[in-house]
C-alpha positions in Angstrom: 7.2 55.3 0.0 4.3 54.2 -1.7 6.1 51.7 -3.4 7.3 50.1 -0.5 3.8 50.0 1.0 2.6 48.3 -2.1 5.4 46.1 -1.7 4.9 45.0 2.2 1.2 44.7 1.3 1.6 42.0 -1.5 4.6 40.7 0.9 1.7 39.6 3.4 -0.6 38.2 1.4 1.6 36.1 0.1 3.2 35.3 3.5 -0.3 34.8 4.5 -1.5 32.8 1.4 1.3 30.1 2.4 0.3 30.4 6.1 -2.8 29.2 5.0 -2.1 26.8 2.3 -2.3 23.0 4.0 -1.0 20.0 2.2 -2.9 16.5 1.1 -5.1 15.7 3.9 -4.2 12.4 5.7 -7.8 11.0 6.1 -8.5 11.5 2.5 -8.9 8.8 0.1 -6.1 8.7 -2.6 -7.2 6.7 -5.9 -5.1 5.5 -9.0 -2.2 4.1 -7.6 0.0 2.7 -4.9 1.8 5.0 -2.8 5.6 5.3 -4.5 7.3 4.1 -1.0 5.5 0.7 -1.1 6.0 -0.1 -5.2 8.7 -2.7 -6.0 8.9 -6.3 -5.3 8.2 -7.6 -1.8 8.4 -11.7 -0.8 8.1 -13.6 2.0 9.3 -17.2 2.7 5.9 -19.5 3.5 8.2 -22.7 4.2 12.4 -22.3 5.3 13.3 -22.2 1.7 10.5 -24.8 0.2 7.8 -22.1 -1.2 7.4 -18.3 -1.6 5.2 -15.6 -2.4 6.6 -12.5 -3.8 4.1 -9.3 -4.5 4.9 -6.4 -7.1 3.3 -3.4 -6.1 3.3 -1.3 -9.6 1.6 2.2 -9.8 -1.6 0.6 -11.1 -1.7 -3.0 -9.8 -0.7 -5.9 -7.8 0.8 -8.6 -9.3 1.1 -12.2 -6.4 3.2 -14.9 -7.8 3.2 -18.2 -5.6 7.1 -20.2 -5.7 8.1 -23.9 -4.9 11.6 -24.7 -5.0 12.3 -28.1 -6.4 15.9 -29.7 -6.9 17.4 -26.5 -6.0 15.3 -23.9 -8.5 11.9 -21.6 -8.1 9.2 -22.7 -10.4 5.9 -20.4 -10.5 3.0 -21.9 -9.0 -1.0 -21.5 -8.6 -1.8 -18.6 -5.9 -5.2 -18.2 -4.3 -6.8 -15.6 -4.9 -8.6 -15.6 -1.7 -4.9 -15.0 0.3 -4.4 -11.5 -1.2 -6.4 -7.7 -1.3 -7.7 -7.3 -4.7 -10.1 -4.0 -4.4 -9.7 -0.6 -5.8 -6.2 1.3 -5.1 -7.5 3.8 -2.8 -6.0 4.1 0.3 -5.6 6.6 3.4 -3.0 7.5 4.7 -2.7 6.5 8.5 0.7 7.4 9.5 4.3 7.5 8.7 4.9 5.1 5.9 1.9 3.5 7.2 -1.6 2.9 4.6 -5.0 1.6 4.6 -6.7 0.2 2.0 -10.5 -0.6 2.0 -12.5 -2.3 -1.1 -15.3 -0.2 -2.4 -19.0 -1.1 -0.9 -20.2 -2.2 -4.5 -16.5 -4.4 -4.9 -17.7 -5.5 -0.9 -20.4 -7.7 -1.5 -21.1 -11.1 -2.3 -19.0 -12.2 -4.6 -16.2 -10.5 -3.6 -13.0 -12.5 -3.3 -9.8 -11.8 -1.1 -9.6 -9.6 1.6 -11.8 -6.0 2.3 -9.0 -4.5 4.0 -5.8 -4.5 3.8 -2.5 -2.2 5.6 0.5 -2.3 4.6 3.3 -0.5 6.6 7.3 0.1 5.0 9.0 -0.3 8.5 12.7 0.2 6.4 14.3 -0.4 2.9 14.1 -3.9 3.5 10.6 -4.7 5.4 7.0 -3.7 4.8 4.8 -5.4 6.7 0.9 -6.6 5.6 -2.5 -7.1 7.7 -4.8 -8.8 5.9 -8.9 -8.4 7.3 -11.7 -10.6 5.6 -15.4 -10.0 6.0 -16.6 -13.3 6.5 -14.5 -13.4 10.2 -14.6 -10.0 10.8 -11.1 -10.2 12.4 -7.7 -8.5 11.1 -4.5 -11.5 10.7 -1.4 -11.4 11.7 0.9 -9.2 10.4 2.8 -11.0 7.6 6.5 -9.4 7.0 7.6 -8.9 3.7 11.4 -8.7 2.5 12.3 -6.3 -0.4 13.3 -8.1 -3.5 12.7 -10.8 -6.1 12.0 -14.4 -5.0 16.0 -16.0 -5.4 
């Protein structure tokens, strides 16, 4: 019997422990790295088949290549810096497959180049979609859709 009591009691608190127990809060900051269903490479098409821009989202960076197609073949070009987020991987998490990524107040001021703000949402296998916001026009762009894959 007195087993059994023992047994229920530690039962409980365990039950209760779990109860208890909540996961990663969703308004907390995550740092280090991108979240896993965003990393691969993503592209979209700037001109119908003329020039590209494919993004590889690793667990610690963000790699933007800019491509023009000339005679038929991609060759790597010059991309601007100022057309991409380039602050600190830490992100919240805003809904389902949905993030939000904000530059750091000391990475925010003057100098800072690219975009404060960025969120990107995976809407299937094959899209994700990125809003870019810059702090000189205080105003968030227009979604930009992004396809999974190289640039081909």
């Amino acid at each position: 019997m007195r087993k059994s009591m023992q047994w229920l009691l530690v039962l409980s608190v365990v039950i209760l422990g779990l109860i208890g127990e909540t996961t990663a809060d969703a308004s907390a900051w995550h740092y280090g790295s991108f979240p896993k269903a965003v990393r691969g490479y993503w592209h979209d098409n700037i001109s119908k088949n003329k020039m590209a821009t494919q993004y590889h989202y690793t667990k610690k960076y963000q790699n933007v290549d800019l491509y023009t197609k000339d005679n038929g073949k991609w060759f790597h070009g010059v991309m601007n810096r100022i057309n991409t987020y380039n602050g600190s991987l830490r992100y919240k998490i805003i809904g389902h497959h949905k993030y939000y990524f904000k530059a750091t107040t000391k990475e925010n001021n003057k100098w800072y180049i690219g975009a404060d703000r960025m969120i990107l949402t995976k809407k299937s296998h094959h899209k994700l979609t990125m809003k870019l916001h810059y702090k000189e026009t205080h105003k968030w762009y227009k979604a930009t859709t992004l396809y999974a894959g190289k640039v081909k």
